[in-house]
C-alpha positions as MATLAB code, in Angstrom:
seq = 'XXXXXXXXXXXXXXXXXXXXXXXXXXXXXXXXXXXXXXXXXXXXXXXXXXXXXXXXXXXXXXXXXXXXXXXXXXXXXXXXXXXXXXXXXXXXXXXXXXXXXXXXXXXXXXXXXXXXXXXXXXXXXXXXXXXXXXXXXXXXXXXXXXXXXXXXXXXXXXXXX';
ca = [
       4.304   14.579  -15.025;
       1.495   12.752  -13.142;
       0.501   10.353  -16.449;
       4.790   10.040  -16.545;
       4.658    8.538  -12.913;
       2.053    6.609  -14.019;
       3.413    5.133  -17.010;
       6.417    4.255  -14.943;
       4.796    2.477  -12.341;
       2.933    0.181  -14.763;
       5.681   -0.647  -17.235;
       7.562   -3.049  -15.272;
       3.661   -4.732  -15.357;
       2.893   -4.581  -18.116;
       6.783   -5.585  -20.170;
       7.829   -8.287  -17.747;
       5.718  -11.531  -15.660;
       7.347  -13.717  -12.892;
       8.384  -16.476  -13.414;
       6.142  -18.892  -13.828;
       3.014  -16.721  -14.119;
       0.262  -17.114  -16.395;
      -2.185  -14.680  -17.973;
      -4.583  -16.379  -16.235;
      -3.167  -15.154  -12.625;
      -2.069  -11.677  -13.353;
      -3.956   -8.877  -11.637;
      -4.240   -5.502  -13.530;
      -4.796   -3.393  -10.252;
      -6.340    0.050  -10.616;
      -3.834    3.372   -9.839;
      -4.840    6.322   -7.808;
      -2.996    8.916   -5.543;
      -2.550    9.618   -2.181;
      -0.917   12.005    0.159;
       1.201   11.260    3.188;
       0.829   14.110    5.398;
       3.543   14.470    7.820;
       4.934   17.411    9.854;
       7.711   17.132    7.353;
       5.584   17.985    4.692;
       3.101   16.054    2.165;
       4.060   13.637    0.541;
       2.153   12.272   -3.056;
       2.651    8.603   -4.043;
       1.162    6.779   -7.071;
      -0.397    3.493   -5.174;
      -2.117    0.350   -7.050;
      -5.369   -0.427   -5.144;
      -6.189   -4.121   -3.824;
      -9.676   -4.007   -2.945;
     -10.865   -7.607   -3.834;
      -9.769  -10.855   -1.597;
      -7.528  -11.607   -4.995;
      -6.227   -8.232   -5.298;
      -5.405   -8.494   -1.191;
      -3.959  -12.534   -1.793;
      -1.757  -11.256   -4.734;
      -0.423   -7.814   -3.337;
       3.062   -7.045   -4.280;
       4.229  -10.779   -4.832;
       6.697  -11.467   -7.041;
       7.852   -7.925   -7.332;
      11.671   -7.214   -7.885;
      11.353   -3.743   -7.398;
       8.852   -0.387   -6.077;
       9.765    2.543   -7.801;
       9.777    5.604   -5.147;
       6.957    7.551   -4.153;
       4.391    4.693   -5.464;
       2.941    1.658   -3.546;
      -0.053   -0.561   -2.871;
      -3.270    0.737   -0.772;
      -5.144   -2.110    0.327;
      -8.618   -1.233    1.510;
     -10.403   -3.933    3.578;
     -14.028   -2.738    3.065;
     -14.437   -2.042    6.867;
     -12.559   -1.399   10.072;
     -10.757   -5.037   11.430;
      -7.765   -6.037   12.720;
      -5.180   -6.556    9.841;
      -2.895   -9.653    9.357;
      -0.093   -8.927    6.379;
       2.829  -11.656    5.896;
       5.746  -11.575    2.782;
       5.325  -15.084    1.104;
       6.736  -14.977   -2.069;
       7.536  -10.783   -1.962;
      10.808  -10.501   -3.022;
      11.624   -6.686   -1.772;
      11.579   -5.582    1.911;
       8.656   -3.225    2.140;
       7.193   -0.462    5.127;
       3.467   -1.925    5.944;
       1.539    1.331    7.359;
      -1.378    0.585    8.960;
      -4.239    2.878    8.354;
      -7.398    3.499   10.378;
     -10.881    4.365    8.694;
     -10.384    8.124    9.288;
      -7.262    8.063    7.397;
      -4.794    8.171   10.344;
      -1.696    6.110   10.472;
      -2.075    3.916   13.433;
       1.564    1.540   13.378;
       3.940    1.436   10.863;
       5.705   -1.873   10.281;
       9.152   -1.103    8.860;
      11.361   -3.299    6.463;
       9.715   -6.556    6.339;
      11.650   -9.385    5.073;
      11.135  -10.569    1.820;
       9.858  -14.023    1.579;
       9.006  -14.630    5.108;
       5.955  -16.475    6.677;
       5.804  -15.157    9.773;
       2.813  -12.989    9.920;
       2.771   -9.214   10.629;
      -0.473   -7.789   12.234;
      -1.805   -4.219   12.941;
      -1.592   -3.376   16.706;
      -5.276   -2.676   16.577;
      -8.369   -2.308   13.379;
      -7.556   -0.862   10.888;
      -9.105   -0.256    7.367;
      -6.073    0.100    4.992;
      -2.777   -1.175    4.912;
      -0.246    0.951    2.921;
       2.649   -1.147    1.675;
       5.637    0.939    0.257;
       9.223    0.146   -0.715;
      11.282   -0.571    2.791;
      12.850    2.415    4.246;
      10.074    4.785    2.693;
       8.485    5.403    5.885;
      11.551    6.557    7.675;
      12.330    8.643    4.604;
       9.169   10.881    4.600;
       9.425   11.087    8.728;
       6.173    9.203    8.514;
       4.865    8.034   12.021;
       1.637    7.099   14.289;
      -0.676    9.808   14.381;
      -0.037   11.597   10.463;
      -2.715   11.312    7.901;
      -3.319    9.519    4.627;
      -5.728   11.595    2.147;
      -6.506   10.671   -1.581;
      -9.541    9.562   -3.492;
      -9.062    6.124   -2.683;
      -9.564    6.757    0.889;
     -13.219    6.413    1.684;
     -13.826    8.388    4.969;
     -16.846    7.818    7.237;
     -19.941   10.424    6.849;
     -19.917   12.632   10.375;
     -22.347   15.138   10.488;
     -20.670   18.063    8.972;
     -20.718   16.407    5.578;
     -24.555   14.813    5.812;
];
């Protein structure tokens, strides 16, 4: 089931390229899961990882769809106040903003596709989750849940030195 979701999520990659694109300017992200734990329950998405400045530039442009229960992690390297904006993403996506510790700080519901205007985290963050719009509603994800999954690097405290 897991290498099914997988599959999924990268077909639409791997079959189709917008218009326009070259080889030269496609990103093959890497996959990985998380969990969205919420006092509704947890929640496991397949998410594409954007952990270079190229990977963060390209995101989810030029998308024309996000299959359910998948998305794309970006991971910022550090803690720092976050600045996200929709140029040239054609689907209205949740941006969840994500501290170091894995806790959901803001969640920025149904940005508009294609828009300039720039959409920031409330304060630093290290991650920005960006999932289909209306997802975060749908899982009864808010401020204060938790993100878990091996993509999540959490800091060292002295329990686990």
């Amino acid at each position: 089931m897991r290498y099914a979701r997988l599959f999924l999520l990268l077909l639409p990659v791997l079959v189709s390229a917008p218009a326009g694109a070259t080889a030269a300017n496609e990103i093959a992200f890497s996959t990985s899961e998380i969990t969205l734990h919420t006092e509704h329950g947890d929640h496991e998405l397949i998410v594409e990882l954007a952990r270079t400045d190229s990977e963060r530039q390209r995101g989810l442009m030029y998308r024309t769809e996000l299959d359910a229960d998948t998305g794309m992690l970006f991971d910022f390297g550090s803690t720092r106040p976050a600045s996200m904006w929709m140029a040239n993403t054609l689907i209205p996506l949740d941006m969840v903003f994500i501290s170091e510790d894995g806790v959901v700080l803001g969640i920025h519901q149904e940005a508009e596709p294609e828009s300039k205007a720039i959409i920031r985290s409330d304060e630093p963050v290290r991650y920005v989750l960006e999932i289909g719009g209306g997802e975060a509603a749908k899982y009864g994800l808010k401020p204060g849940d938790v993100v878990t999954g091996p993509a999540m690097k959490f800091p060292e405290t002295e329990d686990t030195q």
